[in-house]
N, C-alpha and C positions, 0 to 999 in steps of 0.2 A: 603866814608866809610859807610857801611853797619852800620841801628842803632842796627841790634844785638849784632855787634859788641861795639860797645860805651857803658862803664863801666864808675860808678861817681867814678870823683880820679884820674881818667886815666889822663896824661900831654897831650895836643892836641897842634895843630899851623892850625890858622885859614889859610884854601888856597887864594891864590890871587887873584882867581878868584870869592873868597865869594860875594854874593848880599846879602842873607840874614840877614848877621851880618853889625852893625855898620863900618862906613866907618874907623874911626878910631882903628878898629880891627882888619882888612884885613891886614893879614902877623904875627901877633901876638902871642905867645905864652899863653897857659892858662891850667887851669883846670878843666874836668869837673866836674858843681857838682850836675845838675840834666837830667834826661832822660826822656822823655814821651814814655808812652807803647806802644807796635808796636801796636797795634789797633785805635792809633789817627791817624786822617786823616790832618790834618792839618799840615803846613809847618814848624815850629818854633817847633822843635822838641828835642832841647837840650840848655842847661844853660852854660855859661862858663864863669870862673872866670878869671878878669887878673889880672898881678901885679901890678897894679894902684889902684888896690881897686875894677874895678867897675866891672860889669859882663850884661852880652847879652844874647838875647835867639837869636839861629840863627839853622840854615838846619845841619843835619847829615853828610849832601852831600859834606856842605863846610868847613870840618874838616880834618882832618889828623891824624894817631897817632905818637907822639913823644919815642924812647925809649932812658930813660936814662943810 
């Protein structure tokens, strides 16, 4: 996923193939709830919330969008 595309709020599902994110999050459902601006150069580029309470920053790349 493009992070221009990645809006906070938006419903995601971590891909399978995530490294970035926690091992325990890979295949996961969540929400995001924050974005770093396209001019950071760094890897950990978005926040997401899951239904357990707990939240991860993890890659653009290893996201998805869900619609409901």
């Amino acid at each position: 996923m493009k992070l221009k595309n990645v809006k906070r709020g938006q419903f995601v599902k971590v891909k399978s193939t995530a490294s970035a994110f926690a091992h325990k999050y890979v295949g996961a459902y969540g929400t995001v709830l924050s974005v770093e601006d396209a001019s950071y150069t760094g890897t950990l580029t978005v926040q997401v919330r899951f239904p357990d309470g707990g939240t991860d920053w993890g890659n653009h790349t290893d996201i998805k969008p869900i619609k409901l």
